[in-house]
C-alpha positions in Angstrom: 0.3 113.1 74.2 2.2 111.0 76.8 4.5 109.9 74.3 5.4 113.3 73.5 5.8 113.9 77.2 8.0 111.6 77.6 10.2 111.9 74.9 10.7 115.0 75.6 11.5 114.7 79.0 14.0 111.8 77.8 15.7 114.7 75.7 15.9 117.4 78.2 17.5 114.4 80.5 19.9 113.9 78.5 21.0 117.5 78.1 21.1 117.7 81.5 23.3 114.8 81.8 25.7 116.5 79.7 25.8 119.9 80.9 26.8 118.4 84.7 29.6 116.3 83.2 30.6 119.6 81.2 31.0 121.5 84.0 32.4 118.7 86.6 35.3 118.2 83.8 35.8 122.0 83.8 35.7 122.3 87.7 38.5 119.2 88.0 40.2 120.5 85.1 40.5 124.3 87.0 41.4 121.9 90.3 44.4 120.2 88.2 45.2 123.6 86.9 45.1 125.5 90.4 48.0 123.1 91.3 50.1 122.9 88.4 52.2 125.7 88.9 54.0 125.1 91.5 54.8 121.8 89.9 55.5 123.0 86.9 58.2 125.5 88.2 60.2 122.9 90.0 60.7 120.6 87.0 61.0 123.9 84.8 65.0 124.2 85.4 65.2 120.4 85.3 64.1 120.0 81.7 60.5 120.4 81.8 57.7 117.9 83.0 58.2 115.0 81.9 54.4 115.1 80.6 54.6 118.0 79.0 55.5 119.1 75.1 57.6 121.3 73.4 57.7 123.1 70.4 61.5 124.1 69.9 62.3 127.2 67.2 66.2 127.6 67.1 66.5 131.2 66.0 69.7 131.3 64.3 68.7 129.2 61.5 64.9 130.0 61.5 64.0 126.6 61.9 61.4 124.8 64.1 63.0 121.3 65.1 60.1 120.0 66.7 57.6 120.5 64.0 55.7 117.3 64.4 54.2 117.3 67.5 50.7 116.9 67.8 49.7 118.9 71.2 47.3 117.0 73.7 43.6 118.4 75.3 44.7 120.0 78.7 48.7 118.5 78.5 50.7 121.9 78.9 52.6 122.6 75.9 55.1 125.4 75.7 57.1 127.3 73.0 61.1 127.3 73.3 63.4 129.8 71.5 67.0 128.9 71.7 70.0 130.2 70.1 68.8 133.5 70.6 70.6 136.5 72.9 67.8 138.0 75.9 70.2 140.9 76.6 69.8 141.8 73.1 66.3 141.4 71.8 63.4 141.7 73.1 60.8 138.9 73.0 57.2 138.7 73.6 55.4 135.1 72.8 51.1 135.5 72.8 49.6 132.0 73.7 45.9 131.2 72.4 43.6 128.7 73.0 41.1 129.1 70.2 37.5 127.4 70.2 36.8 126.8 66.1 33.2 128.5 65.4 33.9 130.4 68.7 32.7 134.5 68.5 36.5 135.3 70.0 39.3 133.3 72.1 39.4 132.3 75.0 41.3 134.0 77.5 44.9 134.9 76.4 48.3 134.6 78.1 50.7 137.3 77.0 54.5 137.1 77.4 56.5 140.4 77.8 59.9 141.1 78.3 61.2 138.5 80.1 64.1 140.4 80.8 68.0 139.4 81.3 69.4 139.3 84.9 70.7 142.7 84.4 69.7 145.5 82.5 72.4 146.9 80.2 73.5 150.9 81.3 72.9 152.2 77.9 75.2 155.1 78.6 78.1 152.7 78.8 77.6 151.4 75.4 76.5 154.0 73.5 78.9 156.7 74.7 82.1 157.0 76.3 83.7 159.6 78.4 85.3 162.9 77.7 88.7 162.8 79.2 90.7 165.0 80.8 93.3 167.2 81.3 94.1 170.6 83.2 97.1 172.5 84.1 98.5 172.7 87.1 98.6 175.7 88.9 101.7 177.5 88.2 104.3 179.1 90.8 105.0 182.5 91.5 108.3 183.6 90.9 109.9 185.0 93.7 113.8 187.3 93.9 114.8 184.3 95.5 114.1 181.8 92.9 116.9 183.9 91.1 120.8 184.6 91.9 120.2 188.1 91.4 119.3 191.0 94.1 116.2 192.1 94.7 117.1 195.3 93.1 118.2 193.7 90.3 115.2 192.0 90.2 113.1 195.3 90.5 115.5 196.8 87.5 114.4 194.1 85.3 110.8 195.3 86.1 111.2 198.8 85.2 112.7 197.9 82.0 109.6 195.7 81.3 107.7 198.5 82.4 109.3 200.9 79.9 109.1 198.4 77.0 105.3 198.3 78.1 105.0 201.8 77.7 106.5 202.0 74.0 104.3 199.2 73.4 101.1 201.2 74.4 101.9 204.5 72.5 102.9 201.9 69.2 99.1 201.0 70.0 97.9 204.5 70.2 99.5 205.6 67.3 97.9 202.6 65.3 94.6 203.3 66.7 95.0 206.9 65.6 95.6 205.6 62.3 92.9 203.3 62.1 90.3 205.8 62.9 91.5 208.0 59.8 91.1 205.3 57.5 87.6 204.9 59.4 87.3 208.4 58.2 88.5 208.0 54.3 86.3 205.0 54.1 83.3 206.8 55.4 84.4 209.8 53.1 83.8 207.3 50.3 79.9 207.3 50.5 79.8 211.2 51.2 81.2 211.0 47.4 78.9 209.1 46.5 76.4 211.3 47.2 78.1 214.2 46.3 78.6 212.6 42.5 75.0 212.2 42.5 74.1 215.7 43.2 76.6 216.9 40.8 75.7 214.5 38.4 71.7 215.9 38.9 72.5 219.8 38.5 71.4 221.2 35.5 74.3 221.8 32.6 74.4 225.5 33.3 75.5 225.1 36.6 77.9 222.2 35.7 79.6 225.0 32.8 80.5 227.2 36.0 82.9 224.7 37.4 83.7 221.9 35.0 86.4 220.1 36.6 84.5 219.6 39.9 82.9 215.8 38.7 86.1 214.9 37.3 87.8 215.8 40.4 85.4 213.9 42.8 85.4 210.8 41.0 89.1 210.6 40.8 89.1 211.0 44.8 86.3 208.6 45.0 88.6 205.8 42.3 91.4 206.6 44.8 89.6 205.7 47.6 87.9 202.9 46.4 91.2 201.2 45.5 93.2 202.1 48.5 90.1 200.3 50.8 89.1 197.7 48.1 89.4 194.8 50.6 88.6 196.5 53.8 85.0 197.2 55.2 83.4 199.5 57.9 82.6 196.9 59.9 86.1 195.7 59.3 88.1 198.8 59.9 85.3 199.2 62.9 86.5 195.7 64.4 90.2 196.9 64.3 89.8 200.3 66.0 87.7 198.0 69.2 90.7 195.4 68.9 92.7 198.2 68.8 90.9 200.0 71.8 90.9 197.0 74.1 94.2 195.9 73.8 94.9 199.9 74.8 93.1 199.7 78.1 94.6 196.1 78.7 98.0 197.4 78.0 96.9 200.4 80.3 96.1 198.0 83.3 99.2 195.9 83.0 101.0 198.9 83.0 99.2 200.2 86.5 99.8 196.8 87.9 103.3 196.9 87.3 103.8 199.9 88.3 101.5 199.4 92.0 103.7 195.8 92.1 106.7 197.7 91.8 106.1 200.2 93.9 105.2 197.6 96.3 108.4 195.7 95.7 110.5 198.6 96.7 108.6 198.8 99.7 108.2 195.0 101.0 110.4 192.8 98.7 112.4 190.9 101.8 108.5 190.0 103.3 107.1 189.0 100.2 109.7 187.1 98.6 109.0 184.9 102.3 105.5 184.5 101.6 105.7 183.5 98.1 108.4 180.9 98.8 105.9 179.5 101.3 102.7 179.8 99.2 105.4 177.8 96.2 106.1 174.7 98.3 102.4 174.5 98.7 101.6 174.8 95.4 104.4 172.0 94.5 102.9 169.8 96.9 99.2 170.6 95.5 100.7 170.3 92.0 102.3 166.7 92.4 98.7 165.2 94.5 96.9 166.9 91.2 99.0 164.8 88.4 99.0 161.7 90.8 95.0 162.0 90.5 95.4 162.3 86.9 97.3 159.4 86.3 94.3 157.6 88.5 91.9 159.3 86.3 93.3 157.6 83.0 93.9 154.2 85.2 89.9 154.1 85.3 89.1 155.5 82.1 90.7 152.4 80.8 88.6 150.3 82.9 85.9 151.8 81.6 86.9 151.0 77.9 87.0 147.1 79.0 83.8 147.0 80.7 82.6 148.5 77.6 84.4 146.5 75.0 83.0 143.3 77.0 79.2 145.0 76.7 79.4 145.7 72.7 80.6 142.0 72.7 77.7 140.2 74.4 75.0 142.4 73.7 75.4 141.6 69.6 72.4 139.8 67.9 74.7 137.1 66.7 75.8 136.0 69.8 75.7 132.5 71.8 77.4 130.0 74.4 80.0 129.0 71.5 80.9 133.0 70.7 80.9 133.3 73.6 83.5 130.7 74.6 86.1 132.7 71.6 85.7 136.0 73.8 86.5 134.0 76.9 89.7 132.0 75.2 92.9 133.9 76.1 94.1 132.4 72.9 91.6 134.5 70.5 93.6 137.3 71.0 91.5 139.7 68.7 88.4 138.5 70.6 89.3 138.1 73.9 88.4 140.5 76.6 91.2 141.5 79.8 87.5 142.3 82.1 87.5 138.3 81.8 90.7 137.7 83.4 90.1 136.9 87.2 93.7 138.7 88.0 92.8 142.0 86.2 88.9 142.1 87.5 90.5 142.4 90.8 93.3 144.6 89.8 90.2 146.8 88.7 88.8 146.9 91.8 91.9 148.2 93.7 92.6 150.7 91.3 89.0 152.0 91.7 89.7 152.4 95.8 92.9 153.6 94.8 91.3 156.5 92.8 89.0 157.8 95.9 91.6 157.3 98.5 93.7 159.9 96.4 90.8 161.8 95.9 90.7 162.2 99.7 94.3 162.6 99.9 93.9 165.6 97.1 90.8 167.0 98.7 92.7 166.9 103.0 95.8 168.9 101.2 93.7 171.7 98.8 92.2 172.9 102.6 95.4 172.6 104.2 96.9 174.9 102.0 93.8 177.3 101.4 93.6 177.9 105.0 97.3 178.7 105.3 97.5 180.7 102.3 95.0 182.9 103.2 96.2 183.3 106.5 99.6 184.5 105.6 98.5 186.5 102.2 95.6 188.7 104.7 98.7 189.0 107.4 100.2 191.8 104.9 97.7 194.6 105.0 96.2 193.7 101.6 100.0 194.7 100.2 99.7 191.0 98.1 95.9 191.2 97.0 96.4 190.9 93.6 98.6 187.6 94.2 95.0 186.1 96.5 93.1 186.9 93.6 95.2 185.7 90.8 95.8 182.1 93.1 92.1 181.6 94.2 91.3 182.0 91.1 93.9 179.2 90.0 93.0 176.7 93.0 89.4 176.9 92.0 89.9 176.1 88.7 92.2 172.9 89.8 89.6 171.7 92.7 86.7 172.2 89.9 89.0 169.4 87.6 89.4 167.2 90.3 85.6 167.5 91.4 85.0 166.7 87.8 87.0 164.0 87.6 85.1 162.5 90.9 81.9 162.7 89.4 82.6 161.6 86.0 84.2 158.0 88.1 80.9 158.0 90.5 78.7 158.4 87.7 80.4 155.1 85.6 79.5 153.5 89.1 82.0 150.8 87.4 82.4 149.0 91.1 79.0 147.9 90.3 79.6 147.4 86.3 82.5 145.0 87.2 80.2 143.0 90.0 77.7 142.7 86.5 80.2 141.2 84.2 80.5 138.2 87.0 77.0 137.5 87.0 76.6 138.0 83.4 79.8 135.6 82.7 78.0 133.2 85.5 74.8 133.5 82.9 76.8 133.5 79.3 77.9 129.7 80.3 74.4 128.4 81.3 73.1 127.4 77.8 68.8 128.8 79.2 70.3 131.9 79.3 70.1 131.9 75.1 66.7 130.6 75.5 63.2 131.8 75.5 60.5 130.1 77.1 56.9 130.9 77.2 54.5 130.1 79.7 52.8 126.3 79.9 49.6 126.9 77.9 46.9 123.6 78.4 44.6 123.8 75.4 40.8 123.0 76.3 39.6 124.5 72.6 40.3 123.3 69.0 43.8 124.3 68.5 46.6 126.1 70.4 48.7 129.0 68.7 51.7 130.9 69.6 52.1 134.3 68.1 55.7 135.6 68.6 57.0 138.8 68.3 60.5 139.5 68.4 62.7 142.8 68.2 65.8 144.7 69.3 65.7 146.1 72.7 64.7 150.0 72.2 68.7 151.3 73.5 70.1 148.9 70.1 68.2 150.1 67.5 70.4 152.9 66.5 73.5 151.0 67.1 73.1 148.2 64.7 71.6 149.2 61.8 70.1 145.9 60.3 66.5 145.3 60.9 66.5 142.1 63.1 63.1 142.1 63.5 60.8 138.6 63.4 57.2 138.0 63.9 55.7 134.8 63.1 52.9 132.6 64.5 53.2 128.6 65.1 49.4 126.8 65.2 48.7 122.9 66.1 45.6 121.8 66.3 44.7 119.2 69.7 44.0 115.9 70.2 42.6 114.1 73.2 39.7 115.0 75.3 35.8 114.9 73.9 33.7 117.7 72.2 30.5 118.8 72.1 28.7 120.0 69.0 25.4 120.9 67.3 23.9 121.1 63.7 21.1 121.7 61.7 20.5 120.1 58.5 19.3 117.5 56.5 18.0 113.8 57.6 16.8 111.0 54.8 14.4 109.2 57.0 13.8 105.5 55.5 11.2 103.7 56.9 9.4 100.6 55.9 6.5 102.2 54.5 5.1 105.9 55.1 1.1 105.4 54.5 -1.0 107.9 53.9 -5.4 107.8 54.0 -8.6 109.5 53.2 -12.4 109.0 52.9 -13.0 108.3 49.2 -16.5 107.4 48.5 -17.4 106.4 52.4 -14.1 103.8 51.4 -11.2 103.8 53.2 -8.1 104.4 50.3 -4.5 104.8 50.7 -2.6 108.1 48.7 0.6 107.5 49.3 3.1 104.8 50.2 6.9 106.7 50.5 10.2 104.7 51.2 11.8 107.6 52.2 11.1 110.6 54.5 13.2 114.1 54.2 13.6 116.1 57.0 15.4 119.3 59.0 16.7 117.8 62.0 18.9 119.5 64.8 21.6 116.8 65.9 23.8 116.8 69.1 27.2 114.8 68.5 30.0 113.8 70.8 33.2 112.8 69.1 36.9 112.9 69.9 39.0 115.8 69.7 41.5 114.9 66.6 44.5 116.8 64.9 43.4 115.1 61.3 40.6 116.3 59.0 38.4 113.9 60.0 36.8 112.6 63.4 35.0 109.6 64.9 31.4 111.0 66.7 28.5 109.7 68.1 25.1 111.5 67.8 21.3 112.1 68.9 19.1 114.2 67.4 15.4 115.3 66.3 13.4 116.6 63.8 10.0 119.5 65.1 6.9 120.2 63.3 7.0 123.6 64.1 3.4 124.5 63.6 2.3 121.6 65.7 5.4 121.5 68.3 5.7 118.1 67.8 8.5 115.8 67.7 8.3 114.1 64.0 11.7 111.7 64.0 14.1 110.7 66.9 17.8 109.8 65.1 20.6 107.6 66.7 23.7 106.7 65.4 27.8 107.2 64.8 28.6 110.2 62.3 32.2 111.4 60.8 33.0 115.3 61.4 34.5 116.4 58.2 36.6 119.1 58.1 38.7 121.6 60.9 37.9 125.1 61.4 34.6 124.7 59.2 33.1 120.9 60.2 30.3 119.1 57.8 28.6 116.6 59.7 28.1 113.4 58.0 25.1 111.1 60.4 23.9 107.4 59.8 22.0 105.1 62.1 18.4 104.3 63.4 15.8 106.5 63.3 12.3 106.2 65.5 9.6 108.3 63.3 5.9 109.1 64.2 3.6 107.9 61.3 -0.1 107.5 61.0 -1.3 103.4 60.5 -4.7 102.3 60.3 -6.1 101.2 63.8 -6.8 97.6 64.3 -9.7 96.3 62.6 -9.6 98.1 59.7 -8.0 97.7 56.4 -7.5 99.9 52.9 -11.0 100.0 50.7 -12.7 98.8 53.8 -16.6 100.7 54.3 -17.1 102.9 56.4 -20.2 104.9 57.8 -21.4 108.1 55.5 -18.8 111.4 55.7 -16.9 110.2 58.4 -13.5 111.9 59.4 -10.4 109.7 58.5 -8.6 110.6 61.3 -11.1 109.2 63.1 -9.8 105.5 61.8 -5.9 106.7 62.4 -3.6 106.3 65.0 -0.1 107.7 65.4 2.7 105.5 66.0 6.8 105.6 66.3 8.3 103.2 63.9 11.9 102.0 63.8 13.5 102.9 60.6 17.6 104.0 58.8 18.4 107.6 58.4 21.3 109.2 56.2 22.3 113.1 57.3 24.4 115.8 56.2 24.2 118.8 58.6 26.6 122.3 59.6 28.6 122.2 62.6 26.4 125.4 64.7 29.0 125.1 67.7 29.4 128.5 69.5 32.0 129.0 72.7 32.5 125.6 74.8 34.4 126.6 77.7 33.4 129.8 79.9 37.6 130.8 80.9 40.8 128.9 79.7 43.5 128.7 82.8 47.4 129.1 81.6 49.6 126.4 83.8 52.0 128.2 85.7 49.5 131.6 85.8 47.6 131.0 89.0 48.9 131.8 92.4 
């Protein structure tokens, strides 16, 4: 019983030993990792710690250039994309430290959208403005504008007037006409019907007048023919065409017959006004085309911020394209945004635009107030002429407001500032690189699984699918593991003896070499990349009826195998078995029915084992920590 004790409490010590080395490794290891990141992001932009590893993927031909490297327990490792454009695809790299046998991973660091500098206005690349243009506001004639009198001037109205007049009975009589071919063409279905009736009437009646059917369908083949290509919604159409150029003819006609009137009465005051309100509106009219001109100055600006986006945001692109849209020489590639002369020649022409903007806006209230001023002075004799030029100022100011707004919403002073910072960036070869975050792998085997896509605003501009997904595994080497098994031990002893009472004579049954057994083993071994790995290992075999310890085993073994490990075990082996206590010896008497176990004593003896058990190994590590995640 006090062996049992005692080896037992040599087991549990042992355990116990473990489990405090376990977690004083983890507790340095989350130490080490607690500092890392700042480390880690000061040698980042100088190439990387120097302790570290990479696994580099160049994109462009699909190929990993660093595929033999075998990653290190707890050595950050990271994942490098290069020849690849971040304005134009999106990238998202999941790193995983994976326990073999484990029920799940450990924890997981997840990449996304590591975005570019600047975020690309979508509107600038997939649309472009609507231009202009609008007319300027046209003069009012004036009898001074001319060589003739005023009266001559007012003669040449009433003759308009006249010809006005003819024109509007011309209309009437075509109206009048138009509404009897309404009437013929309605007629038509009234024959219809009346055809139909005749048609129905019994033949006595039809004797009584016998030309009548005859008659009608003639008139109804006449007017069939005559109105074959016009309908009553067409003939309907005409007569309200008709009708409204009638009462539009009308109201010109009462205009110019209230402006004459009130030319005879006020020409020498008007004609004054309306020379006034004319060098206003020629002043106006020349600020308006200057703004124009402006207009279509930063339009074009816009086209070569725009013709520089489509450029660099293309999946094919890199430092050395780059360098042909940069070389003046290229001329199909270059872009003139580039040029350091016309960058700032787009910045003055911007200022330029809003200065006569203000310019425009100071002059349209200058000559508003003025105009009202002197068109309300004459007793409402000139309303018609405020109406008819509000109407035409408003429709100018709502062009240049337009025009305002469509230049504020570009925002291209800000565009332009961009294409600095992104040609600053375009030169730098990182900024065609992807890097993920430093993972340090405490499991079996890192992997990487990378996803990578168009940014959402491309997908409709190039067609081609560019999307990639693909996942990059090593397994680790370095640092110690910890495993358990179950299976079977070949116990070989000297000799395994067996007694009983035969005859009141003690006999020996049985005399085995070997001893099989289920044994649970605990191994330590080193953490390799290759199929096979180096362990050492201690382990026991329980009579579970009894609860006691039959074998002890000691002794290297080999783990066969990655993600599903056979054990293979050898060494020295310390087995209970039953001997014959001292002073007696086989076919020696003894007293009447004794027990045999009475003459039997248990004892360990040193023997060789031979195993083959299952790796059992469940989750090692309780959290994983990602270098460069902690604050």
């Amino acid at each position: 019983m006090k062996t049992k004790i005692l080896l037992l409490f040599l087991f549990c010590w042992i355990g116990i030993i473990l489990g405090q080395e376990k977690n004083t490794s983890t507790s340095k290891e989350e130490g080490k990792l607690m500092k890392q990141p700042e480390h880690l992001n000061k040698k980042q932009d100088q190439g990387r710690n120097k302790k570290g590893q990479e696994i580099v993927y160049n994109f462009s031909t699909g190929e990993f250039e660093k595929f033999v490297i075998k990653p290190r327990y707890k050595v950050p490792t990271i994942l490098k994309i290069k020849n690849i454009n971040t304005y134009f695809y999106d990238v998202q790299i999941q790193a995983k430290d994976i326990n073999i046998n484990s029920e799940g991973l450990y924890e997981t660091s997840l990449n996304i959208n590591k975005t570019a500098i600047i975020k690309i206005d979508t509107t600038a690349v997939l649309g472009i403005l609507d231009t202009r243009s609008i007319n300027s506001v046209p003069g009012i004639p004036t009898s001074s504008n001319t060589k003739t009198s005023g009266l001559d001037e007012i003669k040449k109205k009433e003759e308009a007037l006249i010809l006005d007049k003819a024109a509007l009975e011309k209309s009437k009589k075509e109206l009048t006409e138009s509404e009897f071919e309404k009437k013929e063409i309605e007629s038509i279905g009234i024959l219809k019907k009346e055809i139909d009736v005749i048609q129905s009437l019994p033949d006595s009646l039809k004797i009584k007048n016998p030309n009548l059917l005859s008659t009608k369908q003639n008139e109804l083949s006449i007017l069939e023919k005559k109105y074959r290509n016009k309908s009553i919604d067409l003939i309907n159409k005409e007569i309200a065409e008709k009708r409204s150029d009638i009462e539009i003819k009308k109201s010109n006609i009462s205009i110019a017959e209230s402006l004459l009137d009130r030319d005879l009465l006020n020409l020498k005051n008007k004609n004054e006004i309306l020379v006034k309100v004319n060098e206003g509106i020629s002043k106006l009219n020349i600020k308006y085309f200057e703004l124009d001109e402006e207009f279509i100055d930063v339009l074009k600006i816009a086209g070569a911020y725009n013709n520089f986006i489509y450029k660099i945001y293309r999946p094919g692109i890199n430092k050395e394209e780059y360098e042909k849209i940069k070389n003046p020489k290229e001329k199909f590639e270059t872009v003139a945004i580039l040029n350091s002369e016309r960058l700032s020649e787009y910045y003055a022409q911007i200022k330029k635009f809003n200065k006569v903007y203000s310019e425009f806006q100071s002059l349209y209230n200058q000559i508003i107030h003025h105009n009202i001023l002197l068109i309300q002075s004459q007793n409402e004799e000139l309303i018609m002429v405020k109406l008819t030029l509000q109407n035409e100022f408003d429709r100018i100011k709502k062009a240049t407001d337009q025009m305002l707004k469509k230049v504020e919403d570009m925002n291209l002073s800000s565009k332009l500032s961009s294409v600095e910072v992104y040609n600053r960036e375009l030169q730098n070869d990182q900024t065609f690189e992807y890097v993920s975050d430093p993972i340090q792998g405490l499991g079996d085997y890192i992997e990487f699984d990378v996803i990578i896509k168009p940014k959402t605003e491309f997908k409709e501009v190039f067609a081609k699918n560019q999307n990639r997904r693909f996942k990059y595994s090593e397994y680790l080497r370095g640092g110690i593991r910890y495993d358990f098994s179950v299976g079977t031990v070949f116990d070989f002893v000297n000799k395994d003896e067996s007694y009983e009472n035969r005859n009141n004579t003690i006999a020996k049954t049985s005399n085995n070499k070997y001893y099989p057994t289920l044994a649970g083993i605990f191994h330590v071994s080193l953490r390799t990349s290759s199929l096979c790995s180096p362990g050492f290992s201690l382990g026991a075999s329980l009579n579970i009826t009894e609860f006691d310890i039959n074998s002890l085993f000691i002794g290297p073994s080999l783990l066969v195998g990655k993600k599903e490990k056979i054990i293979l075990t050898s060494g020295m082996s310390f087995r209970k078995t039953k001997q014959l206590k001292n002073g007696y010896i086989d076919g020696q008497q003894i007293v009447g029915e004794s027990n045999i176990e009475n003459y039997l004593t248990n004892n360990f003896r040193l023997g060789f084992f031979v195993g083959i058990s299952y790796n059992l190994t469940k989750k090692q590590k309780s959290s994983l920590k990602i270098a460069g995640n902690e604050q």
